[in-house]
C-alpha positions in Angstrom: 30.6 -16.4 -35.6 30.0 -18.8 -38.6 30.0 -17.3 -41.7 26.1 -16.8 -43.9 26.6 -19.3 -47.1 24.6 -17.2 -49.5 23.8 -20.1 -51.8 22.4 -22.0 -49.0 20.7 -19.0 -47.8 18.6 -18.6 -51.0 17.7 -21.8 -51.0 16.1 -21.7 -47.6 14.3 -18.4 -48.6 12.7 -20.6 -51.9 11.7 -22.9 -49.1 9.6 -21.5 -46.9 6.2 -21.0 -47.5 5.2 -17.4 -48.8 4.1 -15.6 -45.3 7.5 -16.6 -43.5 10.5 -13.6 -44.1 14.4 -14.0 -43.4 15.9 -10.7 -42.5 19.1 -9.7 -42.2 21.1 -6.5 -40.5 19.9 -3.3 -42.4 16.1 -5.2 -44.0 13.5 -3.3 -42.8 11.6 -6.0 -40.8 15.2 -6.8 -39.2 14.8 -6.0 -35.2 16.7 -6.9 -32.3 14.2 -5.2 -29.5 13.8 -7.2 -26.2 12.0 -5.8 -23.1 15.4 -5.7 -21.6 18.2 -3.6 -23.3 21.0 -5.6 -22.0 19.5 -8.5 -23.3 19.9 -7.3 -26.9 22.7 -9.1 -29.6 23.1 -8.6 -33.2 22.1 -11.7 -35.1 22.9 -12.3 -38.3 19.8 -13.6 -39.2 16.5 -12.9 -37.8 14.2 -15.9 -39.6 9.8 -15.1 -38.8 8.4 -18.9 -39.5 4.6 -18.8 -40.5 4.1 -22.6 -40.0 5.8 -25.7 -38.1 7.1 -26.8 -41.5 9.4 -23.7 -41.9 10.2 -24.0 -38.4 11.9 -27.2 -40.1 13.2 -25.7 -42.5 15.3 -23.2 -40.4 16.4 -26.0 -37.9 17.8 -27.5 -41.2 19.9 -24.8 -41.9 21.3 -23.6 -38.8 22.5 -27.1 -38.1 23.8 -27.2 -41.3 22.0 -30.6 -42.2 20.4 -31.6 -45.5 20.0 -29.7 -48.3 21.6 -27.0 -46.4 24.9 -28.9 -46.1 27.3 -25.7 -47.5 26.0 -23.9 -44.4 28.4 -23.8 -41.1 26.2 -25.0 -38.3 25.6 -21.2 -36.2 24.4 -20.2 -32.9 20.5 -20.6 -32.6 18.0 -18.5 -30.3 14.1 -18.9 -30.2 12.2 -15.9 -29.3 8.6 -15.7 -28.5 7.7 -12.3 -26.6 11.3 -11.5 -26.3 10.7 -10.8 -21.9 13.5 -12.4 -20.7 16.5 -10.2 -19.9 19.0 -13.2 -19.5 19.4 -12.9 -23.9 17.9 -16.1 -24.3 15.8 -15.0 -27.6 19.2 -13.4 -28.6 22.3 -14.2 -30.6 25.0 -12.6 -31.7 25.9 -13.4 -34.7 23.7 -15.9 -35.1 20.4 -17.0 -36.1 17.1 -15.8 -34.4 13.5 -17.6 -35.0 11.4 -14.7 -34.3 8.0 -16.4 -33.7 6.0 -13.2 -32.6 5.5 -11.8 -36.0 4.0 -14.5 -38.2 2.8 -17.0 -35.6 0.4 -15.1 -32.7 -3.2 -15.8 -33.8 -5.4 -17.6 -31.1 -8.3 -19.8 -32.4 -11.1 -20.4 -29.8 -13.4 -23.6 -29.3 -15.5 -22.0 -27.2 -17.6 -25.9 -26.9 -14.6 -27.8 -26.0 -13.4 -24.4 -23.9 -9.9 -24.7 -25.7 -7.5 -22.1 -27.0 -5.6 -22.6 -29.7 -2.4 -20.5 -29.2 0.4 -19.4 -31.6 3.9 -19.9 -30.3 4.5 -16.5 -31.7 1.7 -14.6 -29.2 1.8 -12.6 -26.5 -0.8 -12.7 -23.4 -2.2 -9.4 -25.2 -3.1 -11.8 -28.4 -4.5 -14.2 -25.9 -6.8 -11.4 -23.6 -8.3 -10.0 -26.7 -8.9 -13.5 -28.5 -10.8 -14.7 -25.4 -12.3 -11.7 -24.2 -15.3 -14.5 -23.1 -13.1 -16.7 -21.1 -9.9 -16.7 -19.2 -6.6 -18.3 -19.8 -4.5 -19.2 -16.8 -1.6 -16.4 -17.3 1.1 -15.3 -15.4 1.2 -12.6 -12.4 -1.5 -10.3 -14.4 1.3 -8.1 -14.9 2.7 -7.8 -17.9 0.6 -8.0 -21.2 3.3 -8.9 -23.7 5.0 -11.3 -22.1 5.4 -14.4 -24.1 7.0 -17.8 -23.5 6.5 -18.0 -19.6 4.6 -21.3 -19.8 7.1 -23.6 -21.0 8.4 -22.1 -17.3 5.1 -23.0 -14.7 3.1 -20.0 -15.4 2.0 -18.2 -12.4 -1.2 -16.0 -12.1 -3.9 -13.9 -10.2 -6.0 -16.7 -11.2 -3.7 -19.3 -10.0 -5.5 -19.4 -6.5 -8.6 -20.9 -8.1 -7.5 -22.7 -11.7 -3.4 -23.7 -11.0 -0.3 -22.9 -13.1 -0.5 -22.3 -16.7 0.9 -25.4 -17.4 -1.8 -27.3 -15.4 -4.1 -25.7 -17.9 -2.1 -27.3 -21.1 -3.6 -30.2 -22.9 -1.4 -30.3 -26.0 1.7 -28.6 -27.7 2.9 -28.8 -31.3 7.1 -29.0 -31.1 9.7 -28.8 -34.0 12.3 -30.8 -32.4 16.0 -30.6 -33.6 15.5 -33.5 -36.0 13.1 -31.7 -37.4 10.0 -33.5 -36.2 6.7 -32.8 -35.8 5.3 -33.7 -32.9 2.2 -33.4 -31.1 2.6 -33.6 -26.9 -0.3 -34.7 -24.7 -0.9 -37.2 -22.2 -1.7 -39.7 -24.9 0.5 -38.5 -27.2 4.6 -38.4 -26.5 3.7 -37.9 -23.1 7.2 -37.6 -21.7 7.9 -34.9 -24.0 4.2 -33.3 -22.7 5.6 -34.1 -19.2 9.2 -32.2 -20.1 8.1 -29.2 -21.3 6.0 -28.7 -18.3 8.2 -26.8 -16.4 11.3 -27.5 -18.4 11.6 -24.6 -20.4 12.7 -24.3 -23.8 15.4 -27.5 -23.4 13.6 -29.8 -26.5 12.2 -27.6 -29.2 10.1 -24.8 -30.9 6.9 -24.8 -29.7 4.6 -23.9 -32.6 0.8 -24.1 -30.9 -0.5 -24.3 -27.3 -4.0 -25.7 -26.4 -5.0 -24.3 -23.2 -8.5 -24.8 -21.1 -10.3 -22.2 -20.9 -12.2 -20.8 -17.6 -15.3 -19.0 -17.2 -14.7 -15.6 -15.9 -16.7 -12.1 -14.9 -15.9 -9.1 -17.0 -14.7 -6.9 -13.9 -13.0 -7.3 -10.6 -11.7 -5.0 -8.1 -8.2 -3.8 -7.8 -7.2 -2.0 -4.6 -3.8 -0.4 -4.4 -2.7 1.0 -0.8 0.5 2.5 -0.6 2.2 2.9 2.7 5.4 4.3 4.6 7.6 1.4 5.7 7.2 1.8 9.1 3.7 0.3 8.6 6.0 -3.1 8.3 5.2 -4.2 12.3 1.1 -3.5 11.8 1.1 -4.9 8.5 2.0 -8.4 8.2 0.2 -9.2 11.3 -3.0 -8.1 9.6 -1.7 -9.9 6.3 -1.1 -13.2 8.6 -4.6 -12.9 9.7 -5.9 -12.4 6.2 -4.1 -15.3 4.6 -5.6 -17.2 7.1 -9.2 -16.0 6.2 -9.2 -15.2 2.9 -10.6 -17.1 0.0 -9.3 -18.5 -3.2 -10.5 -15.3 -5.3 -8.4 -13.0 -3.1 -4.5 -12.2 -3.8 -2.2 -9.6 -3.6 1.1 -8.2 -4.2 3.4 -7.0 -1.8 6.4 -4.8 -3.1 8.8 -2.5 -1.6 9.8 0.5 -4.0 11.6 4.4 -4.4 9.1 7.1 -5.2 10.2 9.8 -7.9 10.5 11.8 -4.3 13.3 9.3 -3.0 10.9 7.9 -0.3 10.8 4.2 -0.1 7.4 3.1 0.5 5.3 -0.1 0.8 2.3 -1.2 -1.4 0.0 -3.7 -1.4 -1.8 -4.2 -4.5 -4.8 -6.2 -3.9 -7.5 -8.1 -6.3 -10.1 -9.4 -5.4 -12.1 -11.6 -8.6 -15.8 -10.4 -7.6 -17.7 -7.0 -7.1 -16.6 -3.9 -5.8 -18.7 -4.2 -2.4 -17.3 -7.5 -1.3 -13.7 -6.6 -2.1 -14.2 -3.5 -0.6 -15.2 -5.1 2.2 -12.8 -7.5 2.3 -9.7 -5.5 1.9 -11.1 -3.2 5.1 -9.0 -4.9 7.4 -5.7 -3.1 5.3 -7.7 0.4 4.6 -7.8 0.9 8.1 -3.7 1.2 8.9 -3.9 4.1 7.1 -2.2 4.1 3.9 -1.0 7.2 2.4 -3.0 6.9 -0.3 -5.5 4.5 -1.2 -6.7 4.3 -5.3 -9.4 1.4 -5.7 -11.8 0.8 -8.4 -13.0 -1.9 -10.1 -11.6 -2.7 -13.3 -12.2 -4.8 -16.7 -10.9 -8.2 -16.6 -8.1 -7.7 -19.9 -6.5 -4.7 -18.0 -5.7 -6.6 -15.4 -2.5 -8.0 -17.2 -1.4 -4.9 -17.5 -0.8 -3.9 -13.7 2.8 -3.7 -13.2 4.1 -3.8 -9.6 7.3 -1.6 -10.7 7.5 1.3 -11.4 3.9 1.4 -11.7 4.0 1.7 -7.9 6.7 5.0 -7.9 3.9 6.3 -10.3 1.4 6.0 -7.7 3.8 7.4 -5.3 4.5 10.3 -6.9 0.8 10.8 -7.1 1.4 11.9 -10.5 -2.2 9.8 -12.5 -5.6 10.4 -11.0 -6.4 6.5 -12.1 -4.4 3.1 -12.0 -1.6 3.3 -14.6 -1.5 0.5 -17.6 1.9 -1.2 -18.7 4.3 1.3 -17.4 7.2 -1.1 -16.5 6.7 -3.1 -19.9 7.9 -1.0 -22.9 11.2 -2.0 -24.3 14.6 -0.8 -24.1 15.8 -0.3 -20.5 18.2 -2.7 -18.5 16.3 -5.1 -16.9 16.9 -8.6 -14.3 15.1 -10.5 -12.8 15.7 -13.2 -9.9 13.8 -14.4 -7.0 12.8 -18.0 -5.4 10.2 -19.3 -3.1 9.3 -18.6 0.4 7.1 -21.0 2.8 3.3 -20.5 2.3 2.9 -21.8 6.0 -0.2 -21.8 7.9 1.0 -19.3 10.5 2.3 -16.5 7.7 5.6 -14.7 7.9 7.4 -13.7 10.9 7.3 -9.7 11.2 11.2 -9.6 11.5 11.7 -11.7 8.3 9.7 -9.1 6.4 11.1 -6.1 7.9 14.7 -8.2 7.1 13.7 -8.4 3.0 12.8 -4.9 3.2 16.3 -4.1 4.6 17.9 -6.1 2.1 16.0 -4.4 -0.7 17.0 -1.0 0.5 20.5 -1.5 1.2 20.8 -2.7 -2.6 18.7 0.1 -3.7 21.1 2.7 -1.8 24.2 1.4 -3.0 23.3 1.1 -6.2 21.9 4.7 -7.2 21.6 3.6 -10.6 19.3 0.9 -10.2 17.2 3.1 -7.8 14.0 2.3 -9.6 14.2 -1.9 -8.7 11.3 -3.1 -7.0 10.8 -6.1 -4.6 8.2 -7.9 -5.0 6.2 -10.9 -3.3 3.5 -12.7 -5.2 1.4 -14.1 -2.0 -1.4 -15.6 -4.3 -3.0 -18.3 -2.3 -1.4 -22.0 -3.0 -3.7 -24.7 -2.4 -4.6 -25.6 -6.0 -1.2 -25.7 -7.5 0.7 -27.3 -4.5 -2.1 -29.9 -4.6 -0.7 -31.5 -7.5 2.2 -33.7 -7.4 5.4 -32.9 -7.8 6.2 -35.4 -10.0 3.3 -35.0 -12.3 5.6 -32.6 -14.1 8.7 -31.3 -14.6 7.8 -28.1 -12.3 9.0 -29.8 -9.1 8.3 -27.3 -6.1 4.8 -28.3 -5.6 5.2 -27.0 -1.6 2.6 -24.3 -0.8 5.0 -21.1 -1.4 4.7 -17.8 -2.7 7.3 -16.3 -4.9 9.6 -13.2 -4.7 11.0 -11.6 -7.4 13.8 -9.0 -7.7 12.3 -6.8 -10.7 16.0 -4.5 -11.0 16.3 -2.1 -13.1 18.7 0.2 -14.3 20.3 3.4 -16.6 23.6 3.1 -17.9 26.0 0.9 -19.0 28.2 1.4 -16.3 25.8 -1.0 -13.7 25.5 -3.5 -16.5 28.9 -5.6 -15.7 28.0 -5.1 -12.3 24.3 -6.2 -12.4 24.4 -9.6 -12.0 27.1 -9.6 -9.0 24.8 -7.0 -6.9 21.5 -9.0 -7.7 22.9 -12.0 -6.5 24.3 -10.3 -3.4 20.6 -9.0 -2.9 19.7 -12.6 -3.4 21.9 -14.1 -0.5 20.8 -11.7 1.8 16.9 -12.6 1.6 17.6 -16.5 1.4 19.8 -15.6 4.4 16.5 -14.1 6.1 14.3 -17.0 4.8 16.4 -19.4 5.7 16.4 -18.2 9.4 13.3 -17.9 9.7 11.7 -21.1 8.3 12.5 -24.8 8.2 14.5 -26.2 5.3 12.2 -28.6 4.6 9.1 -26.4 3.9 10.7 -24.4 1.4 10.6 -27.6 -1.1 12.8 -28.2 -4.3 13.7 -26.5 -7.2 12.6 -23.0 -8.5 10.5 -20.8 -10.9 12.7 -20.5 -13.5 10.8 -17.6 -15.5 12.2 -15.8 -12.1 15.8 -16.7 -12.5 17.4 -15.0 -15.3 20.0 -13.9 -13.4 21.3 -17.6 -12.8 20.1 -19.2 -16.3 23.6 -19.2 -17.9 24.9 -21.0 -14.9 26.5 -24.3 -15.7 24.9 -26.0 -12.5 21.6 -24.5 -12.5 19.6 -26.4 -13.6 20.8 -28.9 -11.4 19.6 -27.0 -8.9 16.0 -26.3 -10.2 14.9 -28.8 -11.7 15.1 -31.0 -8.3 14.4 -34.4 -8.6 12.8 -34.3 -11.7 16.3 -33.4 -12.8 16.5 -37.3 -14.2 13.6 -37.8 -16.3 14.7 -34.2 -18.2 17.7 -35.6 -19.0 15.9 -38.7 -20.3 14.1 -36.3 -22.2 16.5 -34.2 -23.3 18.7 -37.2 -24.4 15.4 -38.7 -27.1 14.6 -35.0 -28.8 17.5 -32.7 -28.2 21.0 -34.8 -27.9 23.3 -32.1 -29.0 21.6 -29.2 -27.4 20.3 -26.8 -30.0 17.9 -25.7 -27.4 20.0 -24.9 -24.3 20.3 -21.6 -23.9 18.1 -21.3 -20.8 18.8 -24.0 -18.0 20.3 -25.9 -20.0 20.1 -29.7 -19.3 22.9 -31.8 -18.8 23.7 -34.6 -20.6 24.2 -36.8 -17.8 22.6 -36.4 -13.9 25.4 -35.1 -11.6 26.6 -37.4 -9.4 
């Protein structure tokens, strides 16, 4: 850990503009929450920009570059919502630029159907600011999730508008030379292309501009929860239904533990249209019988707040007489996540591969007693709109119809922590073990959804792996606006393609 030069410290503090705050251990606006506990270090400094020129400013100093020069260059983290449980937004020791706290207001053109977004905000910003309109956000699951775009971005809306970041149309970066720079297809368009799936690899993202998509103020939500042995009758039915359905229809598939101990199955459904159609188009899975069966329809802005987690045990437990909000999202518990991609293929999945996973998931689950309360989950949003767009368009390189799964685990006690990531990754073989048996290697495609693979994001190689063969022009990239690697905390690109 680099020692604080207190001179050079001031003089960054006389710097910045009046709205922007350094904190340090023991300041009251000094915080170093994340959604996941284990994700948590101590910085040293926790530095809130207000604009893209104190962004600058900070770069400056915690490089150790002009007029900071007395200052010993220290570890640097970026945090935006603070979701991911890998520490990425952390440091120990360090210096963190806490975006969320100056930099989350959301300007909308509702002519031009833009959004102007804060790097600082969180989809809850967003929802509120265009109450009107819809922006392309992740799995409609977690409200205060921040920074997944830079990732892909996948949605409920996906099916009908693509990923989030087929929904960009310009960024504002701080790059580590302390550059402004604007990122569209007409302007630096290979850094627009990079940071399309590359993550957080060239610089602070200050400001998003995303379309914006008309949407109606209520859907319906239908959430069936089942015993597993419903597994056999099930994903025929699903089969059918993928085969049927249309591009406003998605679901959720997720094996979890009741507060009972049970395991159970639940499929939570959506369906972007009135409660009599979706009623009537989710018959088809009413009539296996689920245990129980809670449906309504439901404003548009709450839908980001359905959690397939623990959410579900709540549900199992039969403990709320109405759809909990944002149970699985406050902070301070151990959290992981990994996952990958499984074949969206015309025919559906093979019952035995499904009833395989849920295995998998079980065993881990029984093993580990600790992390009882983990959840698998499949997001089996239909594919057609974002795998229609080519895979070298940008740096998000799986463009294959897939759906993802993701391991949400979750645990109590420190005692599982050093064990976490071993046991995840164990879980991990055993389903690409089962999806590899079951489907052809070459429909799975290339690379991964990063925002899904915390678990990995530290590893030397992985991004290697992820990045596919896009892997090339991100080096490129990361070569022009990050040559040392300020940024590479998360997938961190090599300097030079592996032979």
């Amino acid at each position: 850990m680099s020692p604080i030069d207190s001179s050079a410290l001031e003089h960054l503090r006389s710097t910045l503009s009046s709205s922007a705050t350094l904190n340090l251990p023991g300041d009251p606006d000094y915080t170093n929450k994340r959604w996941a506990l284990n994700a948590e270090r101590p910085a040293a400094i926790v530095a809130c920009p207000a604009t893209a020129e104190d962004v600058v400013q900070i770069l400056a100093f915690v490089q150790g570059k002009a007029p900071y020069n007395t200052q010993q260059k220290l570890d640097l983290a970026v945090k935006g919502g603070g979701h991911t449980p890998s520490g990425a937004s952390s440091s120990d020791g360090g210096l963190v630029i806490d975006l969320q706290p100056k930099m989350h207001s959301v300007r909308v053109d509702p002519e031009a159907k833009l959004a102007y977004v804060g790097g600082g905000c969180v989809w809850a910003d967003v929802d509120k600011a265009t109450e009107k309109h819809v922006i392309l956000t992740k799995p409609g699951s977690i409200a205060h999730s921040g920074g997944l775009t830079l990732g892909g971005g996948f949605g409920w809306l996906t099916s009908q508008y693509g990923l989030v970041i087929d929904n960009l149309v310009q960024a504002t970066i701080v790059t580590s030379s302390g550059q402004i720079l604007t990122a569209s297809d007409s302007q630096n368009p290979n850094l627009f292309w990079a940071i399309r799936g590359g993550g957080g690899n060239f610089g602070v993202v200050t400001e998003f501009v995303l379309k914006l998509h008309g949407q109606r103020p209520d859907l319906y939500v239908s959430v069936l929860v089942y015993p597993p042995t419903v597994l056999e009758r099930l994903v025929p039915v699903m089969n059918e239904w993928f085969a049927e359905r249309s591009l406003v229809e998605n679901c959720h598939l997720v094996f979890t533990i009741g507060p009972t101990g049970q395991p159970g199955v639940v499929l939570q459904l959506v369906y972007n249209g009135d409660s009599e159609t979706g009623a009537k188009k989710f018959e088809r899975f009413v009539k296996l019988g689920p245990v129980m069966n809670q449906s309504e329809t439901i404003p548009y802005l709450k839908l980001n707040h359905l959690q397939v987690g623990p959410f579900v045990t709540t549900l199992l437990g039969n403990c709320l007489p109405t759809i909990p909000q944002d149970p699985f999202v406050h902070h301070g518990e151990n959290r992981l996540i990994q996952g990958s991609f499984i074949p969206a293929l015309p025919t559906g999945f093979p019952v035995s591969f499904v009833i395989e996973v849920y295995q998998a998931w079980l065993k881990f689950v029984t093993n580990h007693p600790a992390a009882s309360q983990s959840a698998l989950a499949l997001e089996l949003y239909q594919p057609n709109k974002w795998s229609s767009v080519p895979s070298d368009a940008t740096a998000f390189a799986n463009r294959k119809p897939a759906f993802n799964f993701a391991y949400l685990v979750r645990w109590k006690g420190a005692e599982f922590t050093q064990h976490a990531e071993q046991a995840t990754f164990a879980l991990h073989h055993s389903v690409l073990e089962a999806r590899d048996s079951h489907f052809p290697r070459e429909s799975v495609g290339e690379g991964g959804y990063i925002n899904y693979l915390d678990a990995e994001s530290r590893k030397a190689t992985s991004a290697s792996r992820r990045f596919g063969s896009n892997l090339s022009r991100l080096v490129e990239a990361k070569r022009e606006y990050d040559p040392e690697n300020l940024f590479g905390k998360f997938f961190a690109i090599p300097s030079e393609v592996p032979a």
